[in-house]
C-alpha positions in Angstrom: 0.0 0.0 0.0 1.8 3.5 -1.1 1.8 6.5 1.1 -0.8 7.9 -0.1 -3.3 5.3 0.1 -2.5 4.6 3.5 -3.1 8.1 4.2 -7.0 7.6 3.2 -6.9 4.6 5.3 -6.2 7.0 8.3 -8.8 9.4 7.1 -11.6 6.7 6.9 -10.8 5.6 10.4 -11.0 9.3 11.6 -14.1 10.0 10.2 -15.9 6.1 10.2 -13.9 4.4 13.5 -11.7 1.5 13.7 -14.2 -0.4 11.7 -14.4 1.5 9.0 -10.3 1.6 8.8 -10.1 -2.2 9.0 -12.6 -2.7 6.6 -10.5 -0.3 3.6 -7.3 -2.0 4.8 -9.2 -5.9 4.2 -9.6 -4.4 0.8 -6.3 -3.1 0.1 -5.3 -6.7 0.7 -4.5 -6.5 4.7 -0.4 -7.0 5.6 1.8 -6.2 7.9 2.5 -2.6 6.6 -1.7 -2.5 7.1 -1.7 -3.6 10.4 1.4 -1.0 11.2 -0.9 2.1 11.0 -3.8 0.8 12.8 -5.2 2.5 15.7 -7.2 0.4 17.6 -6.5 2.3 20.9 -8.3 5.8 22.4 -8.1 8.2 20.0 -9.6 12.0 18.8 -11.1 11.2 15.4 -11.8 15.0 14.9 -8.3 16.0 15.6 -6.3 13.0 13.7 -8.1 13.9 10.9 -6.8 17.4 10.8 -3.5 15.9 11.1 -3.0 12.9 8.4 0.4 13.8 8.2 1.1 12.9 12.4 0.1 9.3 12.4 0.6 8.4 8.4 4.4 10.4 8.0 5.3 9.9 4.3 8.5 7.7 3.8 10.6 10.7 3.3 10.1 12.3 6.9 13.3 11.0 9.2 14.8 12.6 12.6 13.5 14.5 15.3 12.6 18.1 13.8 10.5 20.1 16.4 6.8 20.4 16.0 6.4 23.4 14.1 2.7 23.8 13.8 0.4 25.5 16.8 -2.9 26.1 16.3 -4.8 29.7 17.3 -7.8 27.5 18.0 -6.2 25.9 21.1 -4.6 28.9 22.4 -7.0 30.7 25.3 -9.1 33.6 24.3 -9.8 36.6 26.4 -13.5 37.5 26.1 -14.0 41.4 27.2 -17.1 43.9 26.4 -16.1 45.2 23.0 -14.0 42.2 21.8 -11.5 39.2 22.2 -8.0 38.5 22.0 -5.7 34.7 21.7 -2.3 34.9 21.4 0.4 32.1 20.2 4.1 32.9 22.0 6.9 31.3 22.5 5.4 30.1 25.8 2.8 27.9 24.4 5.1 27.5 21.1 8.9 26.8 22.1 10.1 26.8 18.3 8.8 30.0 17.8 11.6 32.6 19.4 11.6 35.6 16.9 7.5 36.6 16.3 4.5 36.3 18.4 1.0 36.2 17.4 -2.6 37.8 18.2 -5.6 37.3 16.7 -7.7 40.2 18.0 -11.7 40.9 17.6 -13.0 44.4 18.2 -16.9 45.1 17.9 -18.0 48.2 16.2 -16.7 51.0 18.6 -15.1 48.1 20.7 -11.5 49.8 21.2 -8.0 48.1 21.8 -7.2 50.8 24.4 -4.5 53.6 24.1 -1.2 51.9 24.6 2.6 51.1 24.1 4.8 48.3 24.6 8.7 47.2 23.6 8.5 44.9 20.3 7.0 46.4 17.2 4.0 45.4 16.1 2.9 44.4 12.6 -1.0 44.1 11.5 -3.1 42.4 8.5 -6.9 43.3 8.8 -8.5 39.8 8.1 -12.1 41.4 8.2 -14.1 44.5 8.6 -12.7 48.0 9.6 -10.9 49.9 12.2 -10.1 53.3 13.0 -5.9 53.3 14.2 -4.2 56.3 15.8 -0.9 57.0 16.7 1.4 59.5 17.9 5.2 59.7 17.3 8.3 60.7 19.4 7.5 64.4 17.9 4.2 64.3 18.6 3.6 64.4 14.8 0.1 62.2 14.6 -1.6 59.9 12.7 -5.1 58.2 12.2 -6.4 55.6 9.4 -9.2 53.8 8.4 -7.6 50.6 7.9 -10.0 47.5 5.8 -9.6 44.2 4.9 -6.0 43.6 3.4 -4.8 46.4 5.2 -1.4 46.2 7.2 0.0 48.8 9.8 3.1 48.8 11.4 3.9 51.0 15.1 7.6 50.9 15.8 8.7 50.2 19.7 7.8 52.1 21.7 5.0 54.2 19.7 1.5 55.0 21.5 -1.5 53.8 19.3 -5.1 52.6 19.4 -7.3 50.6 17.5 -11.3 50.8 16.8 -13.5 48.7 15.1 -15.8 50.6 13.0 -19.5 50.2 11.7 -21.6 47.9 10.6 -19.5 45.3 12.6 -16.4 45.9 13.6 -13.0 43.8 13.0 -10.6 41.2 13.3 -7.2 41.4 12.8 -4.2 39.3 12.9 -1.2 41.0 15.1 2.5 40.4 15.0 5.1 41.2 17.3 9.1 40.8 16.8 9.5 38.8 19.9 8.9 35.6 20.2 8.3 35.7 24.0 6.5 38.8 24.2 2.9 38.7 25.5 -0.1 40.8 24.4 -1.0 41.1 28.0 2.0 43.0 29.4 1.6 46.2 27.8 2.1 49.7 29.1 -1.9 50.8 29.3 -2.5 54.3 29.6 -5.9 53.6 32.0 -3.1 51.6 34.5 -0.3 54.1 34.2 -3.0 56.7 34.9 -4.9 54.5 37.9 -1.0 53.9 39.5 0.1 57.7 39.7 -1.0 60.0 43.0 -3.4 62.1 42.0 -1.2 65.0 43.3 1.2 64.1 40.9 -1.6 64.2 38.1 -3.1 67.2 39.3 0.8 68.7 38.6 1.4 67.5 35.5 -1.7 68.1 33.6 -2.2 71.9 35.8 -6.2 70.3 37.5 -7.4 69.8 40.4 -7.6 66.6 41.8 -11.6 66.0 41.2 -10.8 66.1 37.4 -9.6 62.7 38.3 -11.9 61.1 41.0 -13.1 58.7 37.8 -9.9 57.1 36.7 -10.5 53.5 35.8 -8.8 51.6 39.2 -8.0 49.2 36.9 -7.0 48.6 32.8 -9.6 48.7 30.1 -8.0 46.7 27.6 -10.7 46.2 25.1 -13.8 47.9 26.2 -17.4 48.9 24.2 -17.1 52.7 23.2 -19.6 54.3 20.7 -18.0 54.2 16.9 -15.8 57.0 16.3 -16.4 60.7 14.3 -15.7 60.9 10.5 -11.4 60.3 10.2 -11.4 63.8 9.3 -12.8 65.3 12.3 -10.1 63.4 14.2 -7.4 64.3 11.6 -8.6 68.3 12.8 -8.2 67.9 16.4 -4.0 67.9 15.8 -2.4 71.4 14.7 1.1 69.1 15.1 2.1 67.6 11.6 1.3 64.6 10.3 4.0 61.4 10.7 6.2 61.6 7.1 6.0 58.1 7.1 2.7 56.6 7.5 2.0 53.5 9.8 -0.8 52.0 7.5 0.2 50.5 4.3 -2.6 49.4 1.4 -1.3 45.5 0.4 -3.8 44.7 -1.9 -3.9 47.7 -3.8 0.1 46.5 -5.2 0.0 44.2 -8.3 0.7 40.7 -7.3 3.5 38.2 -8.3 1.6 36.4 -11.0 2.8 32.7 -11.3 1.4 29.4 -13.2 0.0 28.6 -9.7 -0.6 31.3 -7.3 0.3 35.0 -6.6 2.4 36.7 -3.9 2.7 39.9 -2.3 5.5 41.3 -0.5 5.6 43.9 1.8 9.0 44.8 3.6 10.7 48.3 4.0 11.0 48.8 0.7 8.0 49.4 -0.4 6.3 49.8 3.0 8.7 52.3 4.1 7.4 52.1 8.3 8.1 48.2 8.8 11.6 48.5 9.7 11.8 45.3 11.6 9.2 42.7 9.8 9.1 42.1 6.5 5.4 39.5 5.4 4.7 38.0 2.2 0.9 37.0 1.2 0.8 33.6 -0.8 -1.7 32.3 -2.5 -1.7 28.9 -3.8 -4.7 27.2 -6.7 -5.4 23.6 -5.5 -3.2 21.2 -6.1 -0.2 24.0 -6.3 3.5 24.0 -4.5 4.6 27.0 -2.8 8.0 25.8 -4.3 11.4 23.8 -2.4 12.7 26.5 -1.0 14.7 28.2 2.3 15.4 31.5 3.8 18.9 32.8 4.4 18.1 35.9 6.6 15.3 35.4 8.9 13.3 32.4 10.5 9.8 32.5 9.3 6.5 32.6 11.0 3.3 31.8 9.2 -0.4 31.7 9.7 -2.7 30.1 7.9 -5.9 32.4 5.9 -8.1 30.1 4.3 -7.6 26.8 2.4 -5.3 23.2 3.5 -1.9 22.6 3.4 1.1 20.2 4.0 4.3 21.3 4.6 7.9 19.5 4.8 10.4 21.5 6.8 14.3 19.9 6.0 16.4 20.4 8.2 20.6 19.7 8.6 21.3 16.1 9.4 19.2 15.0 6.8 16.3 15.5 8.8 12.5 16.1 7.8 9.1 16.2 9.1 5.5 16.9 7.1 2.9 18.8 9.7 -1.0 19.6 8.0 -2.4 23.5 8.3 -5.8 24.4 8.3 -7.1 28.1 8.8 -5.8 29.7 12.0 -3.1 27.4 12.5 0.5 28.9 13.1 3.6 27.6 11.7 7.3 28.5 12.0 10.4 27.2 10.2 14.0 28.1 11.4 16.2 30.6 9.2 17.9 28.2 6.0 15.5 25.1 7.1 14.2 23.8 3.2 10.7 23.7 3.2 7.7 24.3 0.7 3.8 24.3 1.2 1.6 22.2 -1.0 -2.2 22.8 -1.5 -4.0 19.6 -0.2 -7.7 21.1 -1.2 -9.9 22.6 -3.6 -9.9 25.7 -2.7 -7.5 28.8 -2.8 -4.5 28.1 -0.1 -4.0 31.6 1.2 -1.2 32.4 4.1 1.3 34.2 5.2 4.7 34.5 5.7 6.7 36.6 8.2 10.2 37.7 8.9 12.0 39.8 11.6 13.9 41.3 9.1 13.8 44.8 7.6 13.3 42.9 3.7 12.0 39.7 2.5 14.8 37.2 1.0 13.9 33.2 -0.5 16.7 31.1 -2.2 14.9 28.9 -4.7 16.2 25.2 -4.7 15.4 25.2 -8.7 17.0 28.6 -9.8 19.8 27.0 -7.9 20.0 24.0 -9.5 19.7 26.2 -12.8 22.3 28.3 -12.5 24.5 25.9 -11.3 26.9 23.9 -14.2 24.8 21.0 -14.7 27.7 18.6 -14.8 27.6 19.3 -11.2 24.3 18.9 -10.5 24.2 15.9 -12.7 27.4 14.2 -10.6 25.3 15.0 -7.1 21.8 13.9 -8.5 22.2 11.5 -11.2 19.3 13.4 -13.0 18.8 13.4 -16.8 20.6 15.8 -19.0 17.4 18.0 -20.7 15.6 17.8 -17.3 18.6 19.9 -16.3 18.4 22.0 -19.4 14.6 22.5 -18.5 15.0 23.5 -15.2 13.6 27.5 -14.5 16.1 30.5 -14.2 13.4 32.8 -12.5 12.2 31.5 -9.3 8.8 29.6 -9.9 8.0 30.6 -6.2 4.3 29.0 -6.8 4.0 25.8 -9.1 0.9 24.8 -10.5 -0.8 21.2 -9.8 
C-alpha cells in the first residue's frame, strides 16, 4: 500500500472508527504494513483527521525536527465587552523565538485601548474596519481607516489605538518581533493613569484633583465605546504635523507576483517604508499548487494560515525532515535556512502568510539554484537526466501549479 493510500486509510478511520479503517485495509489486501498504522486504541477522530500527516508520515520524513505547527484555535481567548484576543508565543510555542502572534476581535466602537509596549507590532486586517491612531516621538500624529488587506506597522515604543468601526467591527491578525513577548503585558495608559497620586496628576496636567476622582482603578484593555467621528474630524483635532511616514500601508492595492500557480505579495521596507523590523509576504496557492522547495537565508519564518489546506515539509541539517497539515488559523514556523515548501492539499484557494523579523523579504529557490549551477555538477550530485537539467527555470517559480 503506497503512502498515499495509507493516508486515506487514516482518514476513513478518523471519520468512520476503527471499523471502517479495518474494513478499507481488508480491501487493500491486509499486511503487515496495514496492520502497522492501525489504531485500535483511544483516539480523537476529529483531531487525527486534521492531522494525516502525524500518524501516516510519508516515507521521506526522518529525525527528530520540532513540532512546528500550533494552532490559534487551542490557544485561550480573552473575552471582554467590546472584543477578544488569543495569542500564540513562544510560551505555548517553544520553536517559535523571533515573532508572536494575536488574533484580535474588536466590535464596532469596541477599542483596543490607548497603549505602548517594547517589540514592534505588525498588522493584516482579516475582516471588517478599524479606526488606528498613533502618535510619534515628535508628537507628529496619525489616524487611518484601515480594511480588509490592510497592514500597519507601530515601531517600539510608539502610543497607538485601534477601533473597530461600523456595521461590525473587526478582526485582525497581530505580529510582534519577539517571540516571548505577551499581548498582556503592555504599558496601558488607563493603569499608568490609575498607578500615579493624584497630586502628581493634578501637577502634570495643571487640574485639580476631582478632574480625576473617575480614573479606571484598573485597565480597560478592550472595552465597548460608541463608533468613532468621520477620520477627518479626528485628523482636525491635531495642529502638530502629520508622521512623514505613514504607519498604514494598502497590500492589496500593489499588483501581485503572478505565477502558473498562485500570486504573492510582499511587503517589507522597501515598499512599506514604516516596517523597519518585519518584512510578510501574502501567498496564494490554486489547488493542487506548491509553494516551491525552497529556504530562507536571513530570517526564520512565522506563518499563519488564511483560508484553504496545506502540507508542509520542513528539512532540516542532518538529513532530517518532518511533514505537519495547516488548516485556517493554524500557526507555523520554520527556522532561518531550514528547506521547506507548502503544498495545496484542497480545492480551494491556499491563502497564508509569511513573516520575517527582518527589515526585507529574501527566499533562495532550490530550482534557480540547481539552474544556475553547471549541470555537470548537479548531474554528478543527483544523477538526473541531462534535458531535465536543461529545463529547469532561471526565474524562481515561487508557486508551481498542480
Amino acid at each position: 500500500m503506497s503512502w498515499l493510500s495509507r493516508r486515506r486509510v487514516i482518514a476513513a478511520t478518523a471519520a468512520g472508527g476503527l471499523a471502517a479503517g479495518t474494513r478499507v485495509a481488508a480491501q487493500d489486501g491486509g499486511g503487515n504494513a496495514d496492520r502497522s498504522h492501525s489504531n485500535p486504541g483511544p483516539r480523537d477522530p476529529g483531531l487525527a483527521a486534521l492531522n494525516p500527516s502525524a500518524f501516516t508520515p510519508p516515507p521521506t520524513d526522518h529525525g527528530d525536527v520540532p513540532a512546528f505547527k500550533y494552532p490559534f484555535s487551542v490557544a485561550h481567548t480573552r473575552v471582554q465587552d467590546g472584543g477578544w484576543a488569543r495569542q500564540v508565543t513562544e510560551k505555548d510555542f517553544p520553536i517559535a523565538k523571533s515573532i508572536a502572534g494575536v488574533n484580535m476581535r474588536l466590535t464596532s466602537g469596541g477599542i483596543r485601548e490607548l497603549h505602548w509596549h517594547l517589540p514592534a507590532e505588525w498588522s493584516i486586517m482579516l475582516a471588517g474596519k478599524a479606526r488606528i491612531t498613533a502618535v510619534d516621538q515628535q508628537g507628529r500624529h496619525f489616524a487611518a481607516d484601515v480594511g480588509v488587506g490592510d497592514l500597519w506597522f507601530f515601531p517600539s515604543g510608539i502610543p497607538h489605538s485601534i477601533q473597530g468601526l461600523p456595521p461590525d467591527g473587526c478582526e485582525f491578525l497581530l505580529a510582534f518581533d519577539d517571540g516571548a513577548f505577551s499581548e498582556f503585558d503592555t504599558f496601558l495608559i488607563s493603569e499608568w493613569m490609575a498607578h500615579t497620586p493624584k497630586e502628581v496628576l493634578a501637577k502634570n496636567f495643571a487640574a485639580p484633583e476631582s478632574a480625576f476622582a473617575q480614573i479606571p482603578k484598573q485597565q480597560l484593555y478592550i472595552f465597548q465605546a460608541d463608533p468613532p467621528p468621520p477620520l477627518a474630524d479626528d485628523l482636525a483635532q491635531s495642529h502638530q504635523p502629520l508622521v512623514p511616514e505613514p504607519f498604514n500601508f494598502a497590500m492589496m492595492a500593489q499588483p501581485p507576483i503572478q505565477t502558473k500557480g498562485g500570486t504573492v505579495r510582499i511587503a517589507d521596507s522597501r515598499n512599506f517604508k514604516a516596517s523597519k523590523t518585519i518584512a510578510a509576504a501574502l501567498v496564494e496557492v490554486e489547488p493542487h499548487g506548491l509553494r516551491e522547495l525552497h529556504w530562507h537565508p536571513n530570517a526564520d519564518e512565522w506563518q499563519y494560515y488564511i483560508s484553504g489546506t496545506a502540507r508542509m515539509t520542513v528539512f532540516s541539517s542532518g538529513g532530517r525532515a518532518r511533514t505537519q497539515d495547516f488548516a485556517p488559523g493554524d500557526v507555523g514556523y520554520i527556522k532561518r535556512a531550514d528547506g521547506h515548501y507548502i503544498e495545496n492539499t484542497g480545492t480551494d484557494t491556499l491563502r497564508f502568510l509569511e513573516l520575517f523579523r527582518s527589515d526585507r523579504y529574501e527566499d533562495v529557490s532550490l530550482a534557480q539554484w540547481m539552474a544556475n549551477t553547471p549541470k555537470e555538477l548537479v548531474q554528478a550530485h543527483l544523477h538526473l537526466a541531462e534535458d531535465l537539467i536543461d529545463h529547469l527555470p532561471q526565474d524562481k517559480p515561487l508557486v508551481l501549479p498542480s
